[in-house]
One Martini backbone bead per residue (centre of mass of N, CA, C, O) as a GRO file, in nm:
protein
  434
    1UNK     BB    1   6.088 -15.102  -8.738
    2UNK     BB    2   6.156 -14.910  -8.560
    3UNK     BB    3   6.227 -14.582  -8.432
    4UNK     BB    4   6.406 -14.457  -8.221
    5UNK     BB    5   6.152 -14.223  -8.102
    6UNK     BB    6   5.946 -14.503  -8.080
    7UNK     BB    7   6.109 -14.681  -7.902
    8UNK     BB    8   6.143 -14.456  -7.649
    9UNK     BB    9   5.883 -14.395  -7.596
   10UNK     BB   10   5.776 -14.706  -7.518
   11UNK     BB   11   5.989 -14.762  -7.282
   12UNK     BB   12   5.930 -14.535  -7.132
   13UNK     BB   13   5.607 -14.547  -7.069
   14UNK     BB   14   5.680 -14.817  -6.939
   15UNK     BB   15   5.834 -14.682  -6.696
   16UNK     BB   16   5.575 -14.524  -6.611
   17UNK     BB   17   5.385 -14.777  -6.565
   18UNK     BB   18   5.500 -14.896  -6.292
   19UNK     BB   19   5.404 -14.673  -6.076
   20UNK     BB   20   5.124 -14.728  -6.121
   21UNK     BB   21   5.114 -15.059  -6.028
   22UNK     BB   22   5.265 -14.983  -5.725
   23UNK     BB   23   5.097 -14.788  -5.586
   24UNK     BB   24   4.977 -14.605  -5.348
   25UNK     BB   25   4.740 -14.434  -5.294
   26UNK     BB   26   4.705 -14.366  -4.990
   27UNK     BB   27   5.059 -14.336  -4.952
   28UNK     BB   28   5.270 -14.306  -5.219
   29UNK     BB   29   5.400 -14.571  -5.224
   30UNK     BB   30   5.678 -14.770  -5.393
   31UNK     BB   31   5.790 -15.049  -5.489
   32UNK     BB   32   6.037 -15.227  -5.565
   33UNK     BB   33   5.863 -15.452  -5.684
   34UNK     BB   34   5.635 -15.660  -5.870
   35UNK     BB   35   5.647 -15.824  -5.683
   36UNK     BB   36   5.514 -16.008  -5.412
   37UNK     BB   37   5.512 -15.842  -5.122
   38UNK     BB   38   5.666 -15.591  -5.177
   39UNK     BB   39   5.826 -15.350  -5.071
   40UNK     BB   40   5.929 -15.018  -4.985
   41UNK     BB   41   6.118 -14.786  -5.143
   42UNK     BB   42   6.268 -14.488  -5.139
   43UNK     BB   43   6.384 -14.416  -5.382
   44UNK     BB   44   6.149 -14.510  -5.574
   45UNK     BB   45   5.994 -14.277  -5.450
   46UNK     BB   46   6.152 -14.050  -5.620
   47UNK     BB   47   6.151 -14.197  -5.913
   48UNK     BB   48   5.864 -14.093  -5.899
   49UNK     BB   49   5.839 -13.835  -5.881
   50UNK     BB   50   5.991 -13.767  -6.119
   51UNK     BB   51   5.789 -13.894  -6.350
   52UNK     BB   52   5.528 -13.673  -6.289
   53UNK     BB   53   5.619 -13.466  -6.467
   54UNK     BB   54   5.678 -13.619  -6.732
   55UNK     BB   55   5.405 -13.707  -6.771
   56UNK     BB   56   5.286 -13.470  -6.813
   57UNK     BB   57   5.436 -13.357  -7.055
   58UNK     BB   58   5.333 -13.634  -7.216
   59UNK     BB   59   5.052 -13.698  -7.142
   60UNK     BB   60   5.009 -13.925  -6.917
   61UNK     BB   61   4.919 -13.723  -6.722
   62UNK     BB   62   4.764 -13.529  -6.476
   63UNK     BB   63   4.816 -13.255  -6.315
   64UNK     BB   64   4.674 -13.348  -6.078
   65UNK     BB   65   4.723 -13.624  -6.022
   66UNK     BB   66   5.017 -13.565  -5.949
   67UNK     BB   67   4.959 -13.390  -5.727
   68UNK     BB   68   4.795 -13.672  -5.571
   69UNK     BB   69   5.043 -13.828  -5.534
   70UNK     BB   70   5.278 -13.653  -5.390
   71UNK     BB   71   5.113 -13.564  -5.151
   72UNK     BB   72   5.083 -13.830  -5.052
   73UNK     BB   73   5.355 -13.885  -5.002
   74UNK     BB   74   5.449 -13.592  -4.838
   75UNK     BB   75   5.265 -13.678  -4.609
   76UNK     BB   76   5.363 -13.888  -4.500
   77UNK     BB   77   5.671 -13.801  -4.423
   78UNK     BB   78   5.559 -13.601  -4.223
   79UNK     BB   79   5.389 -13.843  -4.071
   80UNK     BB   80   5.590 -13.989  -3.967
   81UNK     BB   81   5.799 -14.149  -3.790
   82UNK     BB   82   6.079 -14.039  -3.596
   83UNK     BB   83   6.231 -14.208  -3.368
   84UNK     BB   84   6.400 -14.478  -3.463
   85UNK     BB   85   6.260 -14.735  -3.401
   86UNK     BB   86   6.247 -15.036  -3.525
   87UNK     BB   87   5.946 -14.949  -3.658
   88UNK     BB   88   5.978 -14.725  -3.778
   89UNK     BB   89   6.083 -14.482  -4.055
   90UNK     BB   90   6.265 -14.287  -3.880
   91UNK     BB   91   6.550 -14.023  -3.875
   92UNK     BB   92   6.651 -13.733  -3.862
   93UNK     BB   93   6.480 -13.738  -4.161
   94UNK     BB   94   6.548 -14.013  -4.224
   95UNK     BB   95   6.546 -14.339  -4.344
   96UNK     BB   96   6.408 -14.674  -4.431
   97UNK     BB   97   6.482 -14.861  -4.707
   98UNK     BB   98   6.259 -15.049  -4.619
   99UNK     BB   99   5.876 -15.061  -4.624
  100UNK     BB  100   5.543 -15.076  -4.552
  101UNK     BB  101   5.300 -14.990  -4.801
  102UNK     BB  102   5.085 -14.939  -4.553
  103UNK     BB  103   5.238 -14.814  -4.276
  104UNK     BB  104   5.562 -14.747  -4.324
  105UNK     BB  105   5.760 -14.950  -4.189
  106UNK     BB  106   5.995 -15.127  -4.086
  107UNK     BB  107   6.212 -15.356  -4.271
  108UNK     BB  108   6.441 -15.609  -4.234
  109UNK     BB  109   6.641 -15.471  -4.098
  110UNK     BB  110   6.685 -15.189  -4.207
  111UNK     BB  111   6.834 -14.939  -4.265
  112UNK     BB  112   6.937 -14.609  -4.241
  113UNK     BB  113   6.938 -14.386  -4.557
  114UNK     BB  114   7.101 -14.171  -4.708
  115UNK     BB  115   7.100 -14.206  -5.030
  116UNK     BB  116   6.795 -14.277  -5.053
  117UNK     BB  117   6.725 -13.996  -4.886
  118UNK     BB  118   6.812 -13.860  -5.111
  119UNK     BB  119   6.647 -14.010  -5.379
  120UNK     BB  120   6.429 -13.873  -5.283
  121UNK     BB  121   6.462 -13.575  -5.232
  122UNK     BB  122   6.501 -13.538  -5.554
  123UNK     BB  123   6.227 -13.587  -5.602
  124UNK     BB  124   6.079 -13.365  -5.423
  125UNK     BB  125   6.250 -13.147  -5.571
  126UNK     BB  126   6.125 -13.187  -5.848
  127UNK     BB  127   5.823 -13.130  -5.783
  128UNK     BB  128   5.895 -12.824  -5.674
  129UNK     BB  129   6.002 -12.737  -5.954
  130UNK     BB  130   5.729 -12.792  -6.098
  131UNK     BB  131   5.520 -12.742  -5.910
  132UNK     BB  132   5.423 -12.353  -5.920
  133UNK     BB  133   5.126 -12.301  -5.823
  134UNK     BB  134   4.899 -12.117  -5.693
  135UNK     BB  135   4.789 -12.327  -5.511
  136UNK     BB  136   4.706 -12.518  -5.253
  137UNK     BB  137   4.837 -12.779  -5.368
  138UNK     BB  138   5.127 -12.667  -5.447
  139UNK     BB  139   5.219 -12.506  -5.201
  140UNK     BB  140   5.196 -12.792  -5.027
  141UNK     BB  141   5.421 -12.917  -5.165
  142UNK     BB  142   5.628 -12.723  -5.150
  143UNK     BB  143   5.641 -12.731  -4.828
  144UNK     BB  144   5.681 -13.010  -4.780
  145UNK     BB  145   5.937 -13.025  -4.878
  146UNK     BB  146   6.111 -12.819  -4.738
  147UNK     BB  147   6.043 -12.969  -4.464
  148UNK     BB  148   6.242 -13.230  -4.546
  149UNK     BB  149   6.484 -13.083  -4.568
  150UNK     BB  150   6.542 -12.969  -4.333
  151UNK     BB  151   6.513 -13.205  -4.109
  152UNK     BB  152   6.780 -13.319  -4.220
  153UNK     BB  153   7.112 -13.426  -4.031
  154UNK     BB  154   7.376 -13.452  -4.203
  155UNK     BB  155   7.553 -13.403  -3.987
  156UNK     BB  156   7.504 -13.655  -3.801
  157UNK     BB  157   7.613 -13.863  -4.069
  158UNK     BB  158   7.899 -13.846  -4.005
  159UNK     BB  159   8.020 -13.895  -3.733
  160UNK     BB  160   8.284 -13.752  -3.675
  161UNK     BB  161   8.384 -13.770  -3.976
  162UNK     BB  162   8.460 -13.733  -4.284
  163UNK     BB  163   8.265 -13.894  -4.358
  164UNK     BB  164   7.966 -14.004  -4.470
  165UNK     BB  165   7.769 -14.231  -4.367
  166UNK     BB  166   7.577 -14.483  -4.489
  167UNK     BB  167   7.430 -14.586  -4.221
  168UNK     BB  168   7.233 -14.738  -3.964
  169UNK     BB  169   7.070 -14.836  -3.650
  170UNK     BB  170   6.872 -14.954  -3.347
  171UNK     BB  171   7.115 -15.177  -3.266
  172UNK     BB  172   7.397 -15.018  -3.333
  173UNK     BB  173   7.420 -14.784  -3.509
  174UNK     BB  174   7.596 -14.724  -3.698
  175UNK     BB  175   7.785 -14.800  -3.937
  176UNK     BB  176   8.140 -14.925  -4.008
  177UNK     BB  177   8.099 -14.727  -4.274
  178UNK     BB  178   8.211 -14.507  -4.569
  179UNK     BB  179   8.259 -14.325  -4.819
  180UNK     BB  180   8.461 -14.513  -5.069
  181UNK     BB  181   8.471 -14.428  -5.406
  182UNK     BB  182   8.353 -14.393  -5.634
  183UNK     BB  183   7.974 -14.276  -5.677
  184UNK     BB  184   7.615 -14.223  -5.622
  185UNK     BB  185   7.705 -13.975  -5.408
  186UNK     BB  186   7.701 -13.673  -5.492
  187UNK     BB  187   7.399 -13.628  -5.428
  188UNK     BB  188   7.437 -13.627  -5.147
  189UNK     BB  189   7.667 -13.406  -5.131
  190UNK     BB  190   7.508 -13.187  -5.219
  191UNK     BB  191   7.264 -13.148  -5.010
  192UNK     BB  192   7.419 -13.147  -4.783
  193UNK     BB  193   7.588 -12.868  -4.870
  194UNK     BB  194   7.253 -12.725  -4.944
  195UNK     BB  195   7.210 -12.690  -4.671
  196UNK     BB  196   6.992 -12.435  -4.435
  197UNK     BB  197   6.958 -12.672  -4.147
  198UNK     BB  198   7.256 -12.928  -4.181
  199UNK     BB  199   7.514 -12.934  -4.299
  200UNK     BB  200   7.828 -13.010  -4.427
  201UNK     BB  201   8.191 -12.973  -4.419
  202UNK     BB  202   8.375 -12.911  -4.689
  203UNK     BB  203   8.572 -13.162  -4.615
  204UNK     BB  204   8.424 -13.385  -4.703
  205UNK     BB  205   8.435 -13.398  -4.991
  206UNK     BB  206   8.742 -13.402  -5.026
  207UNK     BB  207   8.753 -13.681  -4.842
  208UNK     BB  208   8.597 -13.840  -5.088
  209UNK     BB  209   8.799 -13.810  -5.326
  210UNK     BB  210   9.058 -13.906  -5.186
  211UNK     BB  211   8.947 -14.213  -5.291
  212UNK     BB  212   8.967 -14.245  -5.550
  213UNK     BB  213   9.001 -14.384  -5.869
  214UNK     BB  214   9.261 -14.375  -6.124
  215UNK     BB  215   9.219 -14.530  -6.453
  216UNK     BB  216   9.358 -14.767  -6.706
  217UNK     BB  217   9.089 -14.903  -6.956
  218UNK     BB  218   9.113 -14.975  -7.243
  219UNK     BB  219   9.242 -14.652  -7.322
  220UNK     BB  220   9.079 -14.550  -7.063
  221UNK     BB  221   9.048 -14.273  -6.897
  222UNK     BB  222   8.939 -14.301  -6.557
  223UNK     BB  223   8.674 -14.298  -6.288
  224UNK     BB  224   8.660 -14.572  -6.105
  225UNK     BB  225   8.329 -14.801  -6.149
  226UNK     BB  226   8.207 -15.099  -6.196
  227UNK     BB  227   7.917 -15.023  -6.174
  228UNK     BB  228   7.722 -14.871  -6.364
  229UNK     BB  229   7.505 -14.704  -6.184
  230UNK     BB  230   7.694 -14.516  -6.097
  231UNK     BB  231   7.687 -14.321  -6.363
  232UNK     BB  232   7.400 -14.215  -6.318
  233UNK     BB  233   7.207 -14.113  -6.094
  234UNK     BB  234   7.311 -13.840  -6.042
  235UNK     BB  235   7.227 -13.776  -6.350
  236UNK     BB  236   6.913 -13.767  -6.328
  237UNK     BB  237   6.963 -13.432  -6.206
  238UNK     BB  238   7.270 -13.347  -6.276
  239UNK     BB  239   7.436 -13.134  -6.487
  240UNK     BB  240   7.771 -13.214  -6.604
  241UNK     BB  241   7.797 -13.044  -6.803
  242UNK     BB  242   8.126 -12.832  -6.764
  243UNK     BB  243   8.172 -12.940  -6.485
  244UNK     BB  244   8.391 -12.900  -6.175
  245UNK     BB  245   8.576 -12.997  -5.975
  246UNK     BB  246   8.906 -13.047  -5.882
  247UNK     BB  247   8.924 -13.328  -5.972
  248UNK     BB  248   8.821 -13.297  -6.290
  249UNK     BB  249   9.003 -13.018  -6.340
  250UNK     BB  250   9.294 -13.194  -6.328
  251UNK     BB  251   9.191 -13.429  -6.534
  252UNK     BB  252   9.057 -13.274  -6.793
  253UNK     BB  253   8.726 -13.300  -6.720
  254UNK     BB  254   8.389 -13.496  -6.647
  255UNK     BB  255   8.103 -13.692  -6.570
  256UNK     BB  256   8.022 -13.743  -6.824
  257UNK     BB  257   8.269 -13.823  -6.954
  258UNK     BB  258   8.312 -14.058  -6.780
  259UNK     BB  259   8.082 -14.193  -6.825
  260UNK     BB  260   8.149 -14.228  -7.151
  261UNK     BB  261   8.315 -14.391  -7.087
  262UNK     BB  262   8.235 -14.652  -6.904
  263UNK     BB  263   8.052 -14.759  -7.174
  264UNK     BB  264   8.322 -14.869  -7.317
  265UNK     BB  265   8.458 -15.010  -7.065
  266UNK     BB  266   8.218 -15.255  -7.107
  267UNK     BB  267   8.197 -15.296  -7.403
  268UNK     BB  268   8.528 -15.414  -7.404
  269UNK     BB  269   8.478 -15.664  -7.184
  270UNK     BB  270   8.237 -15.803  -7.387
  271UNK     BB  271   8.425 -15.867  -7.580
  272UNK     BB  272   8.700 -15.992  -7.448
  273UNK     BB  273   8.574 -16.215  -7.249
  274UNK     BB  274   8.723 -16.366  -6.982
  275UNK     BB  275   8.519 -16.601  -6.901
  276UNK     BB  276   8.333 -16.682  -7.113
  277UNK     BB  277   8.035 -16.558  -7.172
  278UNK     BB  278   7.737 -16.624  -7.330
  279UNK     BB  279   7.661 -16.299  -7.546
  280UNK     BB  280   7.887 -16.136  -7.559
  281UNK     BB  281   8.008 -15.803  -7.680
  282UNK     BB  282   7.934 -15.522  -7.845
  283UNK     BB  283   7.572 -15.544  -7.805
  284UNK     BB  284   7.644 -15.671  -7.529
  285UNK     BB  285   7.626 -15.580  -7.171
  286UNK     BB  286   7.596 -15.483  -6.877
  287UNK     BB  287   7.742 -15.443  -6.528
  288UNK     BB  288   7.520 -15.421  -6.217
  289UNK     BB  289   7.305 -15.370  -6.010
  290UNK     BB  290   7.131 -15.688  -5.981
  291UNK     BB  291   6.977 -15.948  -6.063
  292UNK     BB  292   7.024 -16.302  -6.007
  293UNK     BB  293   7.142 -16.580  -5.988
  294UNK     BB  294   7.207 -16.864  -5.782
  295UNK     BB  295   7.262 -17.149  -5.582
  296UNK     BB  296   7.004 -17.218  -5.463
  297UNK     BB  297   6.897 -17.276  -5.710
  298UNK     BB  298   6.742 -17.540  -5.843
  299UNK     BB  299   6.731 -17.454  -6.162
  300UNK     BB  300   7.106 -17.397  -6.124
  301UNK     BB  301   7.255 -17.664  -5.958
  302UNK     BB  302   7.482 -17.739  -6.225
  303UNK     BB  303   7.642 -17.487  -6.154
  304UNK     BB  304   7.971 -17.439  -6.137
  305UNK     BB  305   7.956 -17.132  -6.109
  306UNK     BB  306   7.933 -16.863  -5.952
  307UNK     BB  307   7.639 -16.748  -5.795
  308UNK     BB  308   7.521 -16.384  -5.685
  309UNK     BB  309   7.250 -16.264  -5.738
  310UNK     BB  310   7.203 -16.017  -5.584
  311UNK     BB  311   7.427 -15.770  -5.702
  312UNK     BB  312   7.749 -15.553  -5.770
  313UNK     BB  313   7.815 -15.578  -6.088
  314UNK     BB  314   8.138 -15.563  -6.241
  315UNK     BB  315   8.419 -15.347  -6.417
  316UNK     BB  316   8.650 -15.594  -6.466
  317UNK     BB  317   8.672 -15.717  -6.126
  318UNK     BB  318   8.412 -15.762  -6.036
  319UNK     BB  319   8.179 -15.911  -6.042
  320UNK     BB  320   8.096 -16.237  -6.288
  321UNK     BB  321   7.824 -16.472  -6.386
  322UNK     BB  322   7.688 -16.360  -6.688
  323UNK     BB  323   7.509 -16.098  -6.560
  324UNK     BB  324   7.272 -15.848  -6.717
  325UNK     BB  325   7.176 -15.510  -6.793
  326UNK     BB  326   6.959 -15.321  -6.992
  327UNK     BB  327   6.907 -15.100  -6.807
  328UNK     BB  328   7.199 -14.990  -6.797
  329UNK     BB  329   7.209 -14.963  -7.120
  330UNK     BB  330   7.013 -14.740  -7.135
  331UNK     BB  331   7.109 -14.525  -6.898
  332UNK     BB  332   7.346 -14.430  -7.122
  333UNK     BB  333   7.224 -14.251  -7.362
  334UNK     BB  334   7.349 -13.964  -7.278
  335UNK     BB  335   7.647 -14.061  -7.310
  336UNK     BB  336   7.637 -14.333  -7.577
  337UNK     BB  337   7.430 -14.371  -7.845
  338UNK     BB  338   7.587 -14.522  -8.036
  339UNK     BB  339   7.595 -14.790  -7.854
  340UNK     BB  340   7.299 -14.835  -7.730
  341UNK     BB  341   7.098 -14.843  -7.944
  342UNK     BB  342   7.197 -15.121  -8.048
  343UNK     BB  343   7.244 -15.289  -7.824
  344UNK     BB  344   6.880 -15.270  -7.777
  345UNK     BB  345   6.841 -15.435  -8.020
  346UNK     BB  346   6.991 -15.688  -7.972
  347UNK     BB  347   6.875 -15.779  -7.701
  348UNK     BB  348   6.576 -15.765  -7.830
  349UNK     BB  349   6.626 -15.982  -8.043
  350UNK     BB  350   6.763 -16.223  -7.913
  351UNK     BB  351   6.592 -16.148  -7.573
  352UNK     BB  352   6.275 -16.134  -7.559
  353UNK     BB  353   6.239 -16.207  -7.286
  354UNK     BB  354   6.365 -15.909  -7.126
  355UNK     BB  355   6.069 -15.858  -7.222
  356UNK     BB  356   5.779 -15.714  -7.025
  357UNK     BB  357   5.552 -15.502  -7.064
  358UNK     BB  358   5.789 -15.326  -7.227
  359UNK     BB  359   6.013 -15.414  -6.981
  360UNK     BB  360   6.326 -15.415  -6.850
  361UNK     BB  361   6.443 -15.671  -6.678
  362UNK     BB  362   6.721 -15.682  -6.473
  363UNK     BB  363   6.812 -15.941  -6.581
  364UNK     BB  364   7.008 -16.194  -6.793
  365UNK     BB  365   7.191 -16.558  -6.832
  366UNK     BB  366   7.322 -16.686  -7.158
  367UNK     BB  367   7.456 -16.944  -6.984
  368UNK     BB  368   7.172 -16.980  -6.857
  369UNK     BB  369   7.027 -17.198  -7.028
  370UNK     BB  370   6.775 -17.372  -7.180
  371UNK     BB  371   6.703 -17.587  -7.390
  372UNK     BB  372   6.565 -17.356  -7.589
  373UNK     BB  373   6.792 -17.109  -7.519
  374UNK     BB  374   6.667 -16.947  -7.297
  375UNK     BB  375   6.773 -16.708  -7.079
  376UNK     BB  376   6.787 -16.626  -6.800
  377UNK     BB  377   6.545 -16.449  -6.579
  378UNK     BB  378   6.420 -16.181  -6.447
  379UNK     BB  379   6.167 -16.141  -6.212
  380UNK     BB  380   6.025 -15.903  -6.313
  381UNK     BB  381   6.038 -15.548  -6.169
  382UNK     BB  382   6.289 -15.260  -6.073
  383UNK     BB  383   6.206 -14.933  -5.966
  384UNK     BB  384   6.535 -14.849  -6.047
  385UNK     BB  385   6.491 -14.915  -6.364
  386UNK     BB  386   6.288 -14.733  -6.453
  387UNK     BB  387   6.325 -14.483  -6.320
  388UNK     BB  388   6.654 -14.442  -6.469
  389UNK     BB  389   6.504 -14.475  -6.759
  390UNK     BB  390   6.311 -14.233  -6.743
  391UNK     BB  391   6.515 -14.031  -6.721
  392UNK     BB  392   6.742 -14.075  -6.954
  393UNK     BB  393   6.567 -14.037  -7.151
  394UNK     BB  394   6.490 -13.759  -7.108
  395UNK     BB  395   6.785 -13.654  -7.123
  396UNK     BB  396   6.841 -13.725  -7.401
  397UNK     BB  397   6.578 -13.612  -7.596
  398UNK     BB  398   6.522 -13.312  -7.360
  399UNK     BB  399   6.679 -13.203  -7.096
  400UNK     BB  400   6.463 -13.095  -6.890
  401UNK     BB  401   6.542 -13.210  -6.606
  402UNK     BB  402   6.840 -13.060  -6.621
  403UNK     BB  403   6.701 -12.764  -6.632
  404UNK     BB  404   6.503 -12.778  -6.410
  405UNK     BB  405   6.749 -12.848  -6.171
  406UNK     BB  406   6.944 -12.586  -6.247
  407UNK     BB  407   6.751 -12.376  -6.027
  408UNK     BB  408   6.822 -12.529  -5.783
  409UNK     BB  409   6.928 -12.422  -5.539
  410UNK     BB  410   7.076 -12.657  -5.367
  411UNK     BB  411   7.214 -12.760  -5.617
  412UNK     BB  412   7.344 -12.487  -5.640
  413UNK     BB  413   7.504 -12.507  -5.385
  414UNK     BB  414   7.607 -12.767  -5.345
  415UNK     BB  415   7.817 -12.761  -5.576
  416UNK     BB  416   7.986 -12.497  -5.492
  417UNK     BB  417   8.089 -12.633  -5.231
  418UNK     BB  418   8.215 -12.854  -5.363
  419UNK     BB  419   8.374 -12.666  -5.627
  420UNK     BB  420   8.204 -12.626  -5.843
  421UNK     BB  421   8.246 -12.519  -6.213
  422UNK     BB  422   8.135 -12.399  -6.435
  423UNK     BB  423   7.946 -12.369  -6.647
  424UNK     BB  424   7.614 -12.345  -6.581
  425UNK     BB  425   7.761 -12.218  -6.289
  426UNK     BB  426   7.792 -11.927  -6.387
  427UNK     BB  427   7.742 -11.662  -6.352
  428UNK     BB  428   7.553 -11.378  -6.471
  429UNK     BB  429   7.609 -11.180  -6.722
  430UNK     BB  430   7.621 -10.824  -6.681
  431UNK     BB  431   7.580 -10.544  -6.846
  432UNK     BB  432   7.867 -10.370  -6.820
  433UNK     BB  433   8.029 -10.542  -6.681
  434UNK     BB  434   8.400 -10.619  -6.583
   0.00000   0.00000   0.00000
C-alpha cells in the first residue's frame, strides 16, 4: 500500500499527463474528453495553462516545452475570429465554450461563456505569474496574457443588469438568466471586478451575493451548494484560508471553511443514502456534475429509475441516480483531508474499473453493476477533473499555486473591490507606521 505522499504524487502525475495526450501542439488547444473526436473546452485550455508550471516545479517537463505549449494556446487566442459570428471564436475578448481542436471554430452551437472563459484567463493569469524570465518567449507570453485580459469587456457582460449574464449566442443575443445562488462564479466576478479597461459595477457582486442561500444541513450551517464542484474551481487559484466578504464577514466563517463543511455534508448523505443506492457510505461519496448513464444507453434500458447522463447532480436536494465523481472527492483534499483520502482508497479498492491509465474516470454506478459486480463507469476522462484534481493536489501539498496567485494583481484588485477583507489580503505593516 503506497504511502499517502507516494499515492497523491502518481494522481496528480497521471493528471497532468492528460494535458500531454490532448493538446494539439499546433495551437495548444486542450480536448475536453479523451473521447475520439472530442472538441476543446476553453475552461480546459485555463487549467492546462495551470498545470504547466506545476509540472515545471515538480520536474515532469522542461521550462522551455512549458513555455512554448502556453505560447501556443495564447498566440491562438490573441489571433482568433473575435466577429462573433455563428462559426468564429469568440467576441468581445470572451469565447465559445467548445471549438474545433484544428480551426478553433465554434462548435455545437455553444454559447460565448463568461465563467470558461474566466478559467481560461485564470490560467493564463497563472501561467504570467509564473514564467517571469526576462527571455523574449516569457516576455511575449506575459504581454499575451496582458492583453487578452484586457480586450475582455466584462462590463457589455452584465447586459444592463445586476449581475453577469451565464452565457451569449449570435442567434440569439445574451441567454435569459443570470448568476443566482452560490457558484463557482466568484472567480469570474474577482477578474471582472480587477479588470483595467472593462471592469464590472461594484454593486454586481453584492447583488450576485443576495441570493446566496444559507442553510443547516445534518448540523453543519453553510452556504448551500449542491453539487461538489461548486466548492473547488474559484479556489484552484484564490486562497480562500481567513478573508472574507461581508456576506462570510456577517456569517462569522470563509469559503474554504464552507468548502469543507460541504465535505462533511456530502459525506453524511452518502451515510443516510435516501434513495438506497448500492455502494453509498462514509467512505464512497461525491455528488457533483459529471458523466453518468442515460435512460437512451441500450445497456442500462432495464433500469427503473431515471438516469440524466451528463447532470450537475448534487447533496441533498438531487438530483441523485446512484452517479458518484471520484475526481471530486479527490479535489476536496485541501478542506478535509482527514476524510478524502480514506474515501479515495476506498474507492480505488472497491471500484478499480474507476481508475484507468492512473486517472479517475468521471463517475461510475454501483447500483447499475453488471453480471460480474463491476459497476457502471464512464468511458475515457475529462479535462476538467484531471485539471482541478491536479491542482487541489498541489493545494494541499504545498500551497504553491495560492502563493503564487496572491502577487497577482487583478485577483487581488478583484478581491478588494468585491469587498474582501483580512488575512493575506491585508497591507503589509511598515514598521513605524502607526
Amino acid at each position: 500500500m503506497p504511502t499517502d505522499e507516494a499515492l497523491l504524487d502518481s494522481l496528480q502525475r497521471a493528471a497532468f499527463d492528460y494535458f500531454l495526450r490532448t493538446v494539439n501542439p499546433l495551437n495548444g488547444l486542450v480536448a475536453d474528453t479523451s473521447r475520439d473526436n472530442s472538441p476543446v473546452s476553453i475552461a480546459v485550455v485555463g487549467f492546462a495553462l495551470s498545470s504547466y508550471p506545476v509540472a515545471v516545479e515538480r520536474g515532469w517537463m522542461a521550462r522551455s516545452d512549458a513555455v512554448q505549449c502556453s505560447l501556443a494556446a495564447l498566440r491562438f487566442f490573441r489571433n482568433s475570429d473575435q466577429s462573433g459570428s455563428p462559426t468564429a471564436t469568440g467576441f468581445k475578448g470572451f469565447y465559445y465554450h467548445f471549438l474545433d481542436i484544428h480551426t478553433g471554430a465554434r462548435v455545437w452551437r455553444s454559447e460565448l461563456s463568461m465563467i470558461d472563459t474566466a478559467l481560461l484567463i485564470a490560467g493564463a493569469l497563472t501561467a504570467s505569474m509564473y514564467f517571469t524570465a526576462e527571455t523574449a518567449d516569457e516576455i511575449e507570453l506575459r504581454g499575451l496574457v496582458d492583453f487578452l485580459y484586457r480586450r475582455i469587456d466584462w462590463h457589455w457582460a452584465q447586459d444592463d443588469g445586476e449581475t453577469i449574464r451565464q452565457g451569449w449566442k449570435p442567434e440569439c443575443g445574451f441567454l435569459h438568466y443570470g448568476w443566482e445562488g452560490y457558484s463557482e462564479a466568484i472567480l469570474l466576478y474577482v477578474l471582472a471586478m480587477g479588470s483595467p479597461t472593462h471592469p464590472i459595477k461594484g454593486g454586481c457582486y453584492q447583488a450576485w451575493t443576495a441570493t446566496y442561500q444559507w442553510e443547516n444541513l445534518y448540523g453543519h450551517d453553510y452556504l448551500y451548494a449542491g453539487p461538489l464542484f461548486v466548492h473547488h474551481f474559484s479556489h484552484a487559484w484564490i486562497d480562500f484560508r481567513g478573508i472574507h466578504d461581508s456576506f462570510m464577514h456577517e456569517k462569522r466563517s470563509d469559503y474554504f471553511e464552507n468548502s469543507r463543511r460541504a465535505a462533511y455534508v456530502q459525506r453524511e448523505y452518502a451515510q443516510r443514502n435516501p434513495h438506497e443506492f448500492a455502494g453509498y457510505d462514509e467512505n464512497c461519496w461525491g455528488l457533483s456534475a459529471c458523466d453518468g448513464p442515460s435512460d437512451e444507453q441500450a445497456d442500462v434500458s432495464n433500469e427503473t429509475r431515471r438516469l440524466f447522463g451528463y447532470a450537475a447532480r448534487g447533496v441533498p436536494y438531487g438530483p441523485d441516480d446512484g452517479t458518484l465523481s471520484a475526481p471530486s472527492v479527490l479535489s476536496s483534499l485541501p478542506f478535509a483531508p482527514e476524510i478524502v483520502l480514506d474515501a479515495v482508497r476506498n474507492m480505488m479498492e472497491r471500484y478499480p474499473q474507476t481508475l484507468t491509465e492512473g486517472r479517475f474516470c468521471s463517475s461510475f454506478n454501483p447500483t447499475l453493476a453488471d453480471a460480474d459486480g463491476r459497476p457502471w463507469t464512464s468511458a475515457g476522462h475529462y479535462g476538467l477533473d484531471q485539471g482541478i484534481v491536479l491542482m487541489m493536489i498541489e493545494n494541499h501539498r504545498t500551497g504553491w499555486i495560492w502563493q503564487l496567485m496572491r502577487s497577482c494583481p487583478c485577483i487581488r484588485s478583484g478581491l478588494h473591490h468585491a469587498g474582501f477583507r483580512g488575512g493575506w489580503l491585508q497591507p503589509p505593516c511598515i514598521h513605524g507606521a502607526r
